[in-house]
ROVO-26376 format. One line per 10 residues: number of its first residue (from 0); their letters; for each residue y negated, x negated, z of C-alpha. Coordinates in steps of 0.1 Angstrom, whole numbers. Layout:
<zaros>
NUM = a = Y:X:Z  ... $
</zaros>
This chain:
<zaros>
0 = xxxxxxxxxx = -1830:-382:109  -1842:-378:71  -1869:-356:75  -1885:-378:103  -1875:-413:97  -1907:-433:86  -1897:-470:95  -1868:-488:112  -1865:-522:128  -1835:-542:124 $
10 = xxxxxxxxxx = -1827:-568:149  -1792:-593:144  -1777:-605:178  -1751:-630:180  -1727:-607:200  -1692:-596:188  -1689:-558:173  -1659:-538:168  -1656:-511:151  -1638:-473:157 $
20 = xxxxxxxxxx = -1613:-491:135  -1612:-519:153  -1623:-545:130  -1643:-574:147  -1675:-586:130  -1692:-615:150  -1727:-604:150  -1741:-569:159  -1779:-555:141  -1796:-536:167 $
30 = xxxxxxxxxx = -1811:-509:143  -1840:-484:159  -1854:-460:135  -1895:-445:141  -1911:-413:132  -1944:-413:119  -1960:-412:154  -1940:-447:161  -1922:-427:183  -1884:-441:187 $
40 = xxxxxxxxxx = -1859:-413:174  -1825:-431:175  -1814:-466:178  -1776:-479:179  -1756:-509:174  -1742:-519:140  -1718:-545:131  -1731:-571:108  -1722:-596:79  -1742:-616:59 $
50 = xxxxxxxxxx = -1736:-605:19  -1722:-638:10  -1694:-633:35  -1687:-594:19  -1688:-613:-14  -1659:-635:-6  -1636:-606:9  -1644:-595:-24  -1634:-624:-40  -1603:-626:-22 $
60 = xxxxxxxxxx = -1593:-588:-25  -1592:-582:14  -1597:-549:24  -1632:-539:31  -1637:-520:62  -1675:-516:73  -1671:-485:93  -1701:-488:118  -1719:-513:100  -1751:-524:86 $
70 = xxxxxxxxxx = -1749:-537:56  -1779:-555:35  -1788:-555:-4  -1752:-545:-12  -1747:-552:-50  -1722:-554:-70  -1741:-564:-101  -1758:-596:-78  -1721:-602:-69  -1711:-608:-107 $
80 = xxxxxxxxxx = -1738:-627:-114  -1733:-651:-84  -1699:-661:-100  -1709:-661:-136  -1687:-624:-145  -1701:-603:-173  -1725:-574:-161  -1700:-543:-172  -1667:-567:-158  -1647:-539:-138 $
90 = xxxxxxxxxx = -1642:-549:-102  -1614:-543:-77  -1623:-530:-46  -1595:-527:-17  -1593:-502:8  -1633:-496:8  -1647:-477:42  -1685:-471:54  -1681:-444:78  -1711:-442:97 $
100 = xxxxxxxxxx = -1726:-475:84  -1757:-482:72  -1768:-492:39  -1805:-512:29  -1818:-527:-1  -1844:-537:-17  -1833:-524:-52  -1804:-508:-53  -1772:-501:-35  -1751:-514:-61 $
110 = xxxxxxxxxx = -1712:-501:-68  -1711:-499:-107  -1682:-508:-124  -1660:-506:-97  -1625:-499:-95  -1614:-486:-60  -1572:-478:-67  -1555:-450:-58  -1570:-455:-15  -1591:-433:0 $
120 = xxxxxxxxxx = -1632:-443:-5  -1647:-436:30  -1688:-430:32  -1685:-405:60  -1722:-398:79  -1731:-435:59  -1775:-439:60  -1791:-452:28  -1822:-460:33  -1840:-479:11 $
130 = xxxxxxxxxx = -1828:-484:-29  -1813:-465:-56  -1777:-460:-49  -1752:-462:-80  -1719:-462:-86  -1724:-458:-129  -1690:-460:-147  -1668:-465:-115  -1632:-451:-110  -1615:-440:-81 $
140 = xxxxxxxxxx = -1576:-430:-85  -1555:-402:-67  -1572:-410:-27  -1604:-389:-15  -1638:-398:-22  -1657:-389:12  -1693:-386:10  -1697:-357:38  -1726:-359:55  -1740:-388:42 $
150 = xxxxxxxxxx = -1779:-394:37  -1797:-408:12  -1837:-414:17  -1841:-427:-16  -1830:-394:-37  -1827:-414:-69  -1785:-413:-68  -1761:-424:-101  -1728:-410:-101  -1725:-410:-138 $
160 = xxxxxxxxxx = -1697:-418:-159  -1673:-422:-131  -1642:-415:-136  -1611:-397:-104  -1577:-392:-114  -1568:-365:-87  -1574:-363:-45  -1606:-346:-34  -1642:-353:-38  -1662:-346:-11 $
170 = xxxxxxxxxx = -1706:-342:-12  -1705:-316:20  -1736:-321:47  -1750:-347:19  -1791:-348:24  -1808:-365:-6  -1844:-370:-5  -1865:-361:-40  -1854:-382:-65  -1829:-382:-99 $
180 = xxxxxxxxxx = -1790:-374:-91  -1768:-386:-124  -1736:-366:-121  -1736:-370:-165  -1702:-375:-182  -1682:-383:-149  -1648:-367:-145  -1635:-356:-113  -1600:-349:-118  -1576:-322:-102 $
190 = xxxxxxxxxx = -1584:-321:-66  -1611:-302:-48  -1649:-307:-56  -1672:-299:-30  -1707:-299:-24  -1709:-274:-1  -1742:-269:18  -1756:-304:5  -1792:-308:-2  -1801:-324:-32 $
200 = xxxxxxxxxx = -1840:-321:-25  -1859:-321:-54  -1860:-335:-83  -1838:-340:-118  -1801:-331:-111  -1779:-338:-143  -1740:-321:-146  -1747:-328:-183  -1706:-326:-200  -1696:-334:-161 $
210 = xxxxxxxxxx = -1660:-323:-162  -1646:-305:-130  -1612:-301:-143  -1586:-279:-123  -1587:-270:-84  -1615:-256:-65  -1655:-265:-71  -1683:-255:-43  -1721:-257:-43  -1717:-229:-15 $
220 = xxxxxxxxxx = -1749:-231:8  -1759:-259:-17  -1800:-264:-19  -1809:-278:-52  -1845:-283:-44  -1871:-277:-68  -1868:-293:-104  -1843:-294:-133  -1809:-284:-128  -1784:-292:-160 $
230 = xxxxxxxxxx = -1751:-284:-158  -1751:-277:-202  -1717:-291:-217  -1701:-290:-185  -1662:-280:-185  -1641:-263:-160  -1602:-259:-157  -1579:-235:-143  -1594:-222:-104  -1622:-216:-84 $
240 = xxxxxxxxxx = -1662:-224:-89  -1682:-208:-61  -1719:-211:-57  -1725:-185:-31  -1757:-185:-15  -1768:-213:-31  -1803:-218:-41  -1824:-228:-69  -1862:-239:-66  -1888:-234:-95 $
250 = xxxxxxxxxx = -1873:-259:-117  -1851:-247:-149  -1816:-242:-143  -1794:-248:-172  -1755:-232:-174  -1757:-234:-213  -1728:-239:-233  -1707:-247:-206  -1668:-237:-204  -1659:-221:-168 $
260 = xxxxxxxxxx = -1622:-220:-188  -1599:-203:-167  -1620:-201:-136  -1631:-172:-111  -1667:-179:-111  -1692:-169:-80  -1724:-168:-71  -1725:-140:-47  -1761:-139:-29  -1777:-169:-50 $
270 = xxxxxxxxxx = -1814:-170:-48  -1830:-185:-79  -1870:-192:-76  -1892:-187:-109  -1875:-209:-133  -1857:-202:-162  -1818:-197:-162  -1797:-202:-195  -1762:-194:-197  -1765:-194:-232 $
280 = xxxxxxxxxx = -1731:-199:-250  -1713:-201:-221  -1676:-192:-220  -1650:-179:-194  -1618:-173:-211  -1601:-153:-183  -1612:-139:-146  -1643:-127:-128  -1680:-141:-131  -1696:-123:-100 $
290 = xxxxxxxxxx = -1733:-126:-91  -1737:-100:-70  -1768:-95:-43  -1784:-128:-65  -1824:-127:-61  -1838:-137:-92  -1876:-149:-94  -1896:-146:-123  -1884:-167:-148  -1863:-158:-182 $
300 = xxxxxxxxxx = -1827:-150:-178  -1804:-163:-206  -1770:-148:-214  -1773:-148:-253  -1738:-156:-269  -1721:-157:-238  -1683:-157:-249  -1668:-139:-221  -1643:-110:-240  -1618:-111:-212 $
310 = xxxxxxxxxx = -1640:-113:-181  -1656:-86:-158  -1691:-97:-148  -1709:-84:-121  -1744:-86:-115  -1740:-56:-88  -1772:-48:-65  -1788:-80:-77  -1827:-81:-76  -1849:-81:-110 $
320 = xxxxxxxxxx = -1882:-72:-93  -1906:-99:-94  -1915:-108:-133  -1937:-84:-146  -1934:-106:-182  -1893:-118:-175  -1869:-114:-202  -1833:-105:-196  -1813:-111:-226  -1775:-106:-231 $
330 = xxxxxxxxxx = -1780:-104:-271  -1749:-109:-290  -1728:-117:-260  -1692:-107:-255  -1676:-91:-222  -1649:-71:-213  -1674:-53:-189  -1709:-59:-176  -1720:-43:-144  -1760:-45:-135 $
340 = xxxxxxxxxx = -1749:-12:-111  -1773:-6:-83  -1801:-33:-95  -1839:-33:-95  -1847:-38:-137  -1883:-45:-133  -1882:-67:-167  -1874:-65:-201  -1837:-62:-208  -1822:-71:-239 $
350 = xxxxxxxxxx = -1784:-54:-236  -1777:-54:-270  -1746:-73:-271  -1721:-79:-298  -1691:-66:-279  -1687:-49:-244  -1662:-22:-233  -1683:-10:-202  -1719:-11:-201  -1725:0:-162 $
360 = xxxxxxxxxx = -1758:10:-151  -1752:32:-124  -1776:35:-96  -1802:14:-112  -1842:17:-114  -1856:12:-148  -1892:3:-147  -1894:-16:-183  -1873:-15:-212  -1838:-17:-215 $
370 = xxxxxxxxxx = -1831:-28:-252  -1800:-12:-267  -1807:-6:-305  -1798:-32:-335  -1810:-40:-368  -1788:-64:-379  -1754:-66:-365  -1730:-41:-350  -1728:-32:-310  -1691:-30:-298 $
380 = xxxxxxxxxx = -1700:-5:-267  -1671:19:-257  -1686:32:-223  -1725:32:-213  -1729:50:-175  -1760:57:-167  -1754:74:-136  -1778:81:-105  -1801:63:-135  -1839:67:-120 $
390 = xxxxxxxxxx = -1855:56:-152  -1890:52:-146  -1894:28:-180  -1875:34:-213  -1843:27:-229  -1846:22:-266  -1811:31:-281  -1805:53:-311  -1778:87:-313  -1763:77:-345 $
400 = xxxxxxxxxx = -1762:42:-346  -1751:33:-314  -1728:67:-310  -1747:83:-275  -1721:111:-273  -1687:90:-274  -1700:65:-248  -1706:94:-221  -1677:114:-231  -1652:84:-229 $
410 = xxxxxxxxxx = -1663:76:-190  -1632:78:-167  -1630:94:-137  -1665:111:-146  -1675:147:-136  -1693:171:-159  -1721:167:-135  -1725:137:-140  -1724:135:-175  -1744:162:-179 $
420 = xxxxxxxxxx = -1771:141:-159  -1768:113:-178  -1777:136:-211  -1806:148:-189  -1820:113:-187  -1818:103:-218  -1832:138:-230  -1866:128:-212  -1863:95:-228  -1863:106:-262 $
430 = xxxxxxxxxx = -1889:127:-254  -1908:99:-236  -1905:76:-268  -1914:107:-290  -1881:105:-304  -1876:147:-305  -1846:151:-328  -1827:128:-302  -1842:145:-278  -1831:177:-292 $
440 = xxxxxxxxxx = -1794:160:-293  -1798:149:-257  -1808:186:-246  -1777:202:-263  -1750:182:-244  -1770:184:-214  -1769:221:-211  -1732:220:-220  -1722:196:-198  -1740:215:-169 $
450 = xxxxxxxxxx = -1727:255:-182  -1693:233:-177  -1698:218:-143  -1709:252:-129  -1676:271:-141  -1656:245:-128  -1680:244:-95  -1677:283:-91  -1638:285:-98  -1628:263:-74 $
460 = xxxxxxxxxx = -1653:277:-45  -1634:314:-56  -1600:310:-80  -1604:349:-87  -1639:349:-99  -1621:330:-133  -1617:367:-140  -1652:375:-151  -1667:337:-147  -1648:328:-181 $
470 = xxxxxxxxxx = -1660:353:-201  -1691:352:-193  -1690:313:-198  -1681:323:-231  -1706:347:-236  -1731:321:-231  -1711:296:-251  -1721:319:-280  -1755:333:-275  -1772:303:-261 $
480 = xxxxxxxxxx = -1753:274:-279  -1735:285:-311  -1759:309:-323  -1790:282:-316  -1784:251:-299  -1805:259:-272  -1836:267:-291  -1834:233:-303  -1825:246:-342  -1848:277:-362 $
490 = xxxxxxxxxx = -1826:275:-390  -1797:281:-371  -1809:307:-357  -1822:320:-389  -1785:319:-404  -1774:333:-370  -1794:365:-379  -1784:363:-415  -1750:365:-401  -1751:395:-378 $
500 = xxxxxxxxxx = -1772:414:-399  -1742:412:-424  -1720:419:-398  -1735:451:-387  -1744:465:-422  -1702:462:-435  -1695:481:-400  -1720:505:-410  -1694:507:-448  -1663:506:-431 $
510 = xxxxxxxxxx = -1670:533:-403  -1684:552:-429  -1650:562:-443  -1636:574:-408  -1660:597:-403  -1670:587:-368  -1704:588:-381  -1730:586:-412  -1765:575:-423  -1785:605:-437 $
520 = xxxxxxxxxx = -1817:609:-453  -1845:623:-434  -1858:659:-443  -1872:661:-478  -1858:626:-488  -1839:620:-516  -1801:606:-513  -1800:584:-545  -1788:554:-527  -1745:543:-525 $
530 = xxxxxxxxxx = -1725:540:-492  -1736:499:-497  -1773:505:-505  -1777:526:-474  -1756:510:-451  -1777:478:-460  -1807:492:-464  -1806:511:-433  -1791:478:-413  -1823:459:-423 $
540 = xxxxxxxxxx = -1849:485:-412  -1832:485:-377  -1822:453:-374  -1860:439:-382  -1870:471:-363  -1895:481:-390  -1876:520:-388  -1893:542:-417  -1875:569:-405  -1865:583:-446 $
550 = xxxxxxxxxx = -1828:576:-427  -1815:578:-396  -1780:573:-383  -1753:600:-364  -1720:601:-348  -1712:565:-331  -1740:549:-355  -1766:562:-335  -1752:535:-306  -1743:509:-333 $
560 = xxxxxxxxxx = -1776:509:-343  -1791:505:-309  -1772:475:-299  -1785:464:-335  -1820:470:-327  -1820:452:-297  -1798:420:-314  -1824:416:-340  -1852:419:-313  -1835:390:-294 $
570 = xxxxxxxxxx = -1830:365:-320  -1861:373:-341  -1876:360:-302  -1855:333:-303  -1862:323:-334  -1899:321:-329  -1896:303:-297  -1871:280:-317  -1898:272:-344  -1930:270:-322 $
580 = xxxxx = -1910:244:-301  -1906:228:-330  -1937:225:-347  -1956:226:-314  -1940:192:-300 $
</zaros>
């Protein structure tokens, strides 16, 4: 009926109406409603009383039951007036009802300042449709506020101010046409708040330091329409807030400095168009924020002093991919964990918060940068997984000052393989930045992590092979890692040399004395050197494979000196490879 109203005819009959309640008014409005092609779209029969008479029922505190009717410039403002009250007087209303009825004014729909007790406040499936409705400043006590599937043509709507004691409120179905809606300062007690798959179309909608107290709150299916949404200041108690699958238009949508309090916070599947979202300083002392499967458009997202130290929020398989110039920012925000697993991060990401145990981003697809490294302040990170990571942008994060190693290591329930993956990524990273001593870092635990994974892979295929599969885990343990780091460090593979070229040439001394074998002068050489000088001497020549020949070795020496040879060979090789990666990179 909203979307293709365009003009309605009232006509009043002197016949008697009843209503479903079975109140009798003593004239009936014949109301038939036209679309825009004149063509007629609905009519019914209303029952009818002139305002003066709803004045006096007033006036006389009688209940007011207008279920079914049609009722004209409606104001409560005009009413005070007509018997000399002051404007902001607070009015008694008993027993109010307007289920199904029909509201029309030339200004305004006026309920402001109203007082309506502890009964139930009935506009079930009412039609406004002409004037701004308001009920600014009015209180309800402990019975239900029904506005479910009410419609409002004029979408300029003031609830602000308004104060409920306890007993639900109820906005389901509601269809507002473009227009202002003031929810600003009202309190709505204990009971449930719902506004469930209402459309607000368009327009300013102000929560502005709304408080939604305990019990449960739902915008689920809600369609804010396009322009500003402010909730900022807003305050929630002890239970549930759900916006699942609600959607925003282009307009800004503002969650700033608002306190979810003890609340389990959803908004599972939202779809947010390319406005900017702030949830900046917003707290949740205890719970889950979810906003899982959310499509965001390509406006700035907001987190930045979030206060949320106890809370586990989600933003699981939710979609980043349509601002190429988007900001993400989570700076100097507080969680127990933050989860962005399996999501498309197409825009910059600012993930430097001030304290966060888990950092998840599993399964995600980098295509910007991921900001992880401070200047001034000090991250709080314990874990970082970057698992299944396909990292086609960058990640700027530092070894030392953000401690790479420990947030790997620490991951529960992680396999070497995996680790040694997520080493692997941010080896290509550093090398992508030109960042090669991190890189270098990056390598090293890499190749650890992987010479791990495959002993544990191969022992459990075959138990037995631990036999020979250790030691030669070990082997490689000390020729490829300990000795060089991989070819990652020439010095260390300098002192490596220095080391076994020791090594052999006090062998040479101490074998010396057992007589197992000797280092003699050739022919026609002169023996002027001591058991030190030669075995030193002679250790040099073969392990730098430079041989003179004026000495050569027998007995066991002569194999001691081959596996000698063939060391320094090896690690003079790895020490040039070593240094030409170095310099060359």
């Amino acid at each position: 009926m909203l979307s293709s109203a365009n003009r309605y005819v009232v006509n009043i009959v002197d016949r008697v109406f009843v209503n479903d309640a079975g109140y009798s008014f003593p004239q009936t409005a014949i109301i038939t409603i036209y679309d825009e092609n004149q063509n007629n779209i609905f009519s019914s029969d209303y029952g009818y009383l002139p305002t003066e008479k709803i004045y006096d029922m007033i006036e006389n505190q009688i209940d007011l039951n207008f279920d079914n009717c049609y009722i004209s410039n409606f104001s409560i403002t005009a009413y005070r007036r007509s018997r000399i009250l002051h404007k902001t007087e607070i009015l008694k209303l008993q027993g109010f009802s307007a289920r199904f009825s029909f509201f029309n004014s030339n200004h305004q729909v006026d309920f402001s300042f109203v007082d309506f007790g502890d009964s139930n406040v009935n506009f079930h499936g009412a039609y406004f449709s002409n004037g701004i409705v308001t009920f600014h400043s009015s209180k309800f006590g402990t019975g239900t506020i029904d506005f479910n599937s009410s419609i409002f043509r004029n979408g300029n709507f003031d609830f602000s101010n308004v104060t409920k004691l306890s007993g639900d409120v109820n906005f389901k179905n509601v269809q507002f046409a473009r227009g202002e809606k003031n929810f600003q300062d009202s309190d709505f007690g204990t009971g449930s708040k719902s506004f469930s798959n209402t459309d607000f179309g368009g327009g300013e909608i102000k929560f502005i330091n709304t408080r939604f107290n305990d019990g449960k709150t739902s915008f689920k299916l809600t369609n804010f329409g396009d322009g500003e949404v402010d909730f900022h200041f807003s305050t929630f108690g002890n239970g549930f807030l759900s916006l699942e699958n609600a959607h925003f238009g282009s307009g800004t949508v503002d969650f700033s400095k608002v306190d979810f309090g003890y609340s389990k916070v959803n908004f599972n599947r939202a779809k947010f168009e390319n406005g900017d979202i702030s949830f900046e300083g917003a707290e949740l002392k205890k719970s889950k924020f979810t906003i899982k499967w959310v499509d965001f458009g390509s406006g700035n997202i907001n987190f930045e002093r979030a206060e949320m130290s106890t809370v586990e929020v989600s933003f699981d398989k939710a979609s980043f991919d349509k601002g190429s110039t988007s900001r993400v920012s989570f700076n100097r925000s507080k969680f127990k964990s933050l989860s962005l697993r399996s999501c498309h991060l197409d825009d910059y990401f600012d993930l430097r918060v001030s304290k966060c145990e888990v950092i998840d981003l599993s399964n995600t697809v980098v295509r910007d940068i991921i900001d992880l490294k401070t200047y001034d302040y000090k991250m709080e990170i314990d874990i970082l997984n970057m698992s299944h990571m396909r990292l086609l942008g960058m990640i700027d994060i530092d070894w030392h000052i953000n401690n790479v190693p420990a947030l790997i290591k620490h991951q529960p329930n992680s396999t070497n393989w995996i680790k040694a993956e997520q080493f692997r990524i941010l080896k290509e990273n550093f090398n992508k930045n030109g960042r090669y001593s991190d890189e270098d870092k990056a390598y090293i635990e890499f190749k650890r992590y992987e010479q791990k994974a495959i002993l544990e892979e191969r022992i459990e295929e075959n138990s037995t092979s631990a036999l020979w599969e250790y030691p030669y885990y070990w082997f490689k343990l000390l020729v490829f890692d300990k000795i060089g780091l991989y070819a990652t460090e020439p010095l260390r593979v300098m002192f490596s040399m220095a080391v076994l070229y020791v090594i052999f040439s006090l062998l040479y001394v101490v074998l010396s004395f057992t007589g197992l074998g000797d280092i003699v002068p050739n022919m026609g050489g002169h023996e002027h050197l001591s058991v030190y000088g030669k075995a030193f001497y002679f250790g040099a020549i073969t392990f730098f494979t430079i041989g003179y020949g004026d000495y050569y070795p027998i007995g066991i020496f002569r194999w001691i000196s081959s596996i000698e040879g063939f060391v320094g060979v090896f690690l003079m090789s790895y020490f040039t490879v070593a240094f030409v990666r170095k310099i060359l990179r």
